[in-house]
C-alpha positions as CSV (number, residue, x, y, z in Angstrom):
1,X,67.0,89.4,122.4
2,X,68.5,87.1,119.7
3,X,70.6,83.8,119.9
4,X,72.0,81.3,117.6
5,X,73.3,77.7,117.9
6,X,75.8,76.4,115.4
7,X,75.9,72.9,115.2
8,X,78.8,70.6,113.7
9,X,80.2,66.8,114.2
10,X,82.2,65.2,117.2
11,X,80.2,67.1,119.3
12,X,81.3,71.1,118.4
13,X,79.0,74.0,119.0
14,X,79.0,77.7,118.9
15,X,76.2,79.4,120.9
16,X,75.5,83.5,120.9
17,X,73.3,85.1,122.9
18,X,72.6,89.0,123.0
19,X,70.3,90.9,124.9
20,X,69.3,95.1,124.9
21,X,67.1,96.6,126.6
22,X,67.2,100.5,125.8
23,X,64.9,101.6,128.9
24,X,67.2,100.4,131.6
25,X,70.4,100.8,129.6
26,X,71.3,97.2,129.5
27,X,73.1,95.1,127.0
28,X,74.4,91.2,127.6
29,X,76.1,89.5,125.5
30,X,77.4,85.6,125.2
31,X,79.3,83.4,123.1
32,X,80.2,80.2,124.1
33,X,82.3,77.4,122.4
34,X,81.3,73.5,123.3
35,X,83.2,70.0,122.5
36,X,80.8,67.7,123.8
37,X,80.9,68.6,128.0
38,X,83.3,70.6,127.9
39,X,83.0,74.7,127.2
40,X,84.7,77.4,127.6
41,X,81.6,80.4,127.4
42,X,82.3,84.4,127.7
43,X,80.3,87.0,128.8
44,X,80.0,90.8,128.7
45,X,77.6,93.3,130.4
46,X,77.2,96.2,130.7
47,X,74.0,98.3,133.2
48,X,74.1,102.2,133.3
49,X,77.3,102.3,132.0
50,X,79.3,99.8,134.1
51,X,80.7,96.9,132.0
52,X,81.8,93.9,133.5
53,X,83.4,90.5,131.3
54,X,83.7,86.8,132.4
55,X,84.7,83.9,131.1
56,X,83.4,80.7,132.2
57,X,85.0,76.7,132.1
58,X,82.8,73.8,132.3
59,X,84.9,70.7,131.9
60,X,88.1,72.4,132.1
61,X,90.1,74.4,133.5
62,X,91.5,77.9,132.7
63,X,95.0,76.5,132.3
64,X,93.7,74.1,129.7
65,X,91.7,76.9,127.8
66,X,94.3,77.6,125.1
67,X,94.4,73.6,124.1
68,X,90.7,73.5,124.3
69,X,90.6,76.8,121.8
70,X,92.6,74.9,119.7
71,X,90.8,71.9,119.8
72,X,87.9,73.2,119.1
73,X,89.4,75.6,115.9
74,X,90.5,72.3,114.3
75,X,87.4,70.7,114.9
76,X,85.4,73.6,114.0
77,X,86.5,74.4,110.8
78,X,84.0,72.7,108.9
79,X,81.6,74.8,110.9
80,X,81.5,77.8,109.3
81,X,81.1,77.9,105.3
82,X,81.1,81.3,103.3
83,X,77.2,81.9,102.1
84,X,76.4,83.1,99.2
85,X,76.0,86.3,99.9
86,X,79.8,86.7,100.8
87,X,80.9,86.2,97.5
88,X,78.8,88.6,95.8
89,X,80.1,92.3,95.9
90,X,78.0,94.5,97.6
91,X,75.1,96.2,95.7
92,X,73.7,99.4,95.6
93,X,76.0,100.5,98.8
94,X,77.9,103.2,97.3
95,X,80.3,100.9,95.8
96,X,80.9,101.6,92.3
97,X,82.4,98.4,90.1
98,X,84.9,98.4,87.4
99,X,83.8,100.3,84.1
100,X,80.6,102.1,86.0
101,X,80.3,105.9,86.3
102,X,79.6,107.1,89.6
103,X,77.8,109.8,87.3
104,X,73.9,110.2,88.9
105,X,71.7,108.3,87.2
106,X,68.2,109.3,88.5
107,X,67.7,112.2,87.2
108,X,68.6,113.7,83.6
109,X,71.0,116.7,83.5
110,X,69.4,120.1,83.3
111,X,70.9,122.3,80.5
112,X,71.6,125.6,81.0
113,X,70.6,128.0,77.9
């Protein structure tokens, strides 16, 4: 199981929660998005193969959802910065950069006489 909180001002949060549990073939799954009481929070699960989805309002109603969305992507913005790690290119994935051979370089060649 796993879940993060992401906090910022005037109130805006973004909460995920994830659950597996490989023995009884479940999997749950949650993300919710909060401006002070009001949230909008979705669901997915998903036992023995049947999946089922919901979405939840708390402080709203579904018809105001798209506003509230919105909202809270205006508000949020300041939420998420890159980290560091996103502006680095990956390393050591396969990924070969400008001017580098993608020549093995373990090992030294073997001559044949």
């Amino acid at each position: 199981a796993s879940a993060s909180t992401s906090k910022g001002p005037g109130g805006v949060e973004e909460t995920k929660k994830s659950y597996k549990d490989s023995t009884t073939k479940t999997q749950k799954m949650q993300y919710g998005r909060h401006i002070g009481d009001r949230s909008t929070v979705q669901g997915r699960s998903q036992v023995r193969g049947q999946r089922e989805d919901r979405k939840d309002y708390f402080g709203l109603t579904e018809a105001q959802a798209p506003e509230f969305d919105q909202e809270w992507g205006t508000k949020a913005s300041g939420l998420f910065r890159p980290s560091i790690a996103n502006t680095h290119p990956a390393r050591n994935r396969g990924i070969l950069k400008p001017g580098r051979s993608d020549k093995q370089r373990g090992l030294p060649h073997l001559k044949k006489n």
